[in-house]
PyMOL commands that place a pseudoatom at each C-alpha (Angstrom):
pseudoatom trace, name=CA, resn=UNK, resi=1, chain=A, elem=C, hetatm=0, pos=[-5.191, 26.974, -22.638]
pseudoatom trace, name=CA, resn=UNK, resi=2, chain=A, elem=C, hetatm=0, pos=[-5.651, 29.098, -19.522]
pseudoatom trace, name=CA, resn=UNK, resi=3, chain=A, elem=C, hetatm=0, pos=[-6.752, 31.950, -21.239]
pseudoatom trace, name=CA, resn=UNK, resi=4, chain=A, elem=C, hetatm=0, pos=[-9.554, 30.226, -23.338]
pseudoatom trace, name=CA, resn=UNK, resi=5, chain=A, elem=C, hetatm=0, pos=[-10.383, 28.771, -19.974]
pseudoatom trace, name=CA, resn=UNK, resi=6, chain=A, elem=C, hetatm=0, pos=[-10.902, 31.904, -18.835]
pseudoatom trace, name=CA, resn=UNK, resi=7, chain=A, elem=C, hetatm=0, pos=[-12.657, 32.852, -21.516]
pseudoatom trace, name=CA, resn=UNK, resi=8, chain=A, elem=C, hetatm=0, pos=[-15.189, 30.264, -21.698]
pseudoatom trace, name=CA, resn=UNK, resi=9, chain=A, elem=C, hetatm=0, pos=[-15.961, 30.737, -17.868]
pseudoatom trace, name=CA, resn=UNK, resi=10, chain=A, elem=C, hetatm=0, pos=[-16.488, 34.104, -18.574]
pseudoatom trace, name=CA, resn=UNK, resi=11, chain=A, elem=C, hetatm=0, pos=[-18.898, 33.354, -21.267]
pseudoatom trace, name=CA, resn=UNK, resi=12, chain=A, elem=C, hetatm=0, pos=[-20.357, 30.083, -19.194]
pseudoatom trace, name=CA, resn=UNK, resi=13, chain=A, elem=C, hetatm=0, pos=[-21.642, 32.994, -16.223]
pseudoatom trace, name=CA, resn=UNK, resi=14, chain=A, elem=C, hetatm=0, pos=[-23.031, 34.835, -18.762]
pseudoatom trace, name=CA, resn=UNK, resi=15, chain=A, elem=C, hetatm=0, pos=[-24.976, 32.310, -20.908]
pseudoatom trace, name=CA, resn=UNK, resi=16, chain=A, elem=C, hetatm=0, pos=[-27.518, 29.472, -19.924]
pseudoatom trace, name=CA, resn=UNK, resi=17, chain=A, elem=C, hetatm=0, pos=[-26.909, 27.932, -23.189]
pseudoatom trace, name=CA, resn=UNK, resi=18, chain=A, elem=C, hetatm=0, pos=[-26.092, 23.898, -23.160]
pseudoatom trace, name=CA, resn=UNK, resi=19, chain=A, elem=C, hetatm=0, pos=[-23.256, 24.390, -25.644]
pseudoatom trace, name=CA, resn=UNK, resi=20, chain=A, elem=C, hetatm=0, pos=[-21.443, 26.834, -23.708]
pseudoatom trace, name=CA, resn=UNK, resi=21, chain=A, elem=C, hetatm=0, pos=[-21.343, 25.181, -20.700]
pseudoatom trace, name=CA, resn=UNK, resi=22, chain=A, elem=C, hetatm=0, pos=[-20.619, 21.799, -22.302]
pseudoatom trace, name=CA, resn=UNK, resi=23, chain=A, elem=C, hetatm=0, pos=[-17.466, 23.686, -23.993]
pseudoatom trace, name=CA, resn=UNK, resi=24, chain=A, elem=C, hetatm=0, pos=[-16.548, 24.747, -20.392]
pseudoatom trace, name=CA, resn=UNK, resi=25, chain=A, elem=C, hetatm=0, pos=[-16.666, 21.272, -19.145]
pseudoatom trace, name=CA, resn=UNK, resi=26, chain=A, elem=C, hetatm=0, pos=[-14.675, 20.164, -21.940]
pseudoatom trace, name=CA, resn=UNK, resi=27, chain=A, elem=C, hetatm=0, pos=[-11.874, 22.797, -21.504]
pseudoatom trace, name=CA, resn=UNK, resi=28, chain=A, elem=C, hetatm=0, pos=[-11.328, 21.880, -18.019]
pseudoatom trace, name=CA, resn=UNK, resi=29, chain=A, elem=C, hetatm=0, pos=[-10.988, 18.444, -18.644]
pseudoatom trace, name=CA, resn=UNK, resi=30, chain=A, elem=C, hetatm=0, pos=[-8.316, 19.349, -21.338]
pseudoatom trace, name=CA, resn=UNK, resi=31, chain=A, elem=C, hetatm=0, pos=[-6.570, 21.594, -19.382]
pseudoatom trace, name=CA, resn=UNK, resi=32, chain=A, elem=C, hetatm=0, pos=[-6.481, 19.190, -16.022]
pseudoatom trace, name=CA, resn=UNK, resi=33, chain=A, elem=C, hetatm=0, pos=[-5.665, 16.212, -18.575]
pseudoatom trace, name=CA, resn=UNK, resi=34, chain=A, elem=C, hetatm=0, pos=[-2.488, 18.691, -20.398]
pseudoatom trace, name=CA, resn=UNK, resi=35, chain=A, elem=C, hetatm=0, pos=[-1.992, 19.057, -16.952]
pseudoatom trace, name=CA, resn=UNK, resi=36, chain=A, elem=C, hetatm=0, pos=[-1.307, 15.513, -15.614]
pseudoatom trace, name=CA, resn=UNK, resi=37, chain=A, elem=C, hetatm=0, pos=[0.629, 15.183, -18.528]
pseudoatom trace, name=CA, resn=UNK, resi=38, chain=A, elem=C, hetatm=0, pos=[3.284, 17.725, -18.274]
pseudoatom trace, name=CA, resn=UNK, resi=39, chain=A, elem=C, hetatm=0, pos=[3.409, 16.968, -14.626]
pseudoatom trace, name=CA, resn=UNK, resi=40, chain=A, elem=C, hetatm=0, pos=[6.872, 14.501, -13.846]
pseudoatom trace, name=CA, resn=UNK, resi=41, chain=A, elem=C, hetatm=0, pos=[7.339, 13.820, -17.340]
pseudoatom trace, name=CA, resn=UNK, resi=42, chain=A, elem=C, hetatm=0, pos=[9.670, 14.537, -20.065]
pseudoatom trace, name=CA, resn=UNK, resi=43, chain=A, elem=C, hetatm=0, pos=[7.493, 16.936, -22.818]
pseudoatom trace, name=CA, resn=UNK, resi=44, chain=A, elem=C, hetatm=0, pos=[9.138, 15.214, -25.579]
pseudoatom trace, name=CA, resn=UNK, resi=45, chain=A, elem=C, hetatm=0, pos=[8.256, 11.862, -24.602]
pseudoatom trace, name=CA, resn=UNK, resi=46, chain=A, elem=C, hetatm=0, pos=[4.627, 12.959, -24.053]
pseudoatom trace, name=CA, resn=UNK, resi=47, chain=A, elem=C, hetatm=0, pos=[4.409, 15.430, -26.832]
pseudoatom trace, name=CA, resn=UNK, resi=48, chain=A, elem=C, hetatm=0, pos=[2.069, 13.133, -29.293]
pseudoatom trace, name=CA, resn=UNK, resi=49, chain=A, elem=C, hetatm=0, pos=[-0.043, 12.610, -26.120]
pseudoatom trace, name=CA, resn=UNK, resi=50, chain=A, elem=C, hetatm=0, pos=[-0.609, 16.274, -26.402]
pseudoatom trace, name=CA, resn=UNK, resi=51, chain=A, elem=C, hetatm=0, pos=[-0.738, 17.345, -30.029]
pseudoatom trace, name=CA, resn=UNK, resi=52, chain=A, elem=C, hetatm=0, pos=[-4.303, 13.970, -29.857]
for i in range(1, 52): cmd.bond("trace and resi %d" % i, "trace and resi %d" % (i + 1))
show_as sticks, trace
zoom trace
């Protein structure tokens, strides 16, 4: 997830289109979110959390 990230920001500074920056947006969320998650927490327990 930290690679696409990466990715996306890469392509965000490059781009002034809506979509990409919206996708950027997105990805952070999802990464912060997978984040939070993971954080204190047993993966198992939270794993369906992840795979929605």
């Amino acid at each position: 997830m930290a690679a696409l990230h990466a990715a996306l920001t890469d392509a965000a500074a490059r781009s002034d289109q809506y979509q990409v920056r919206h996708a950027l947006q997105i990805c952070h969320h999802q990464l912060f979110d997978t984040a939070d998650l993971l954080q204190g927490r047993d993966t198992r327990s939270v794993s369906a959390q992840l795979i929605s």
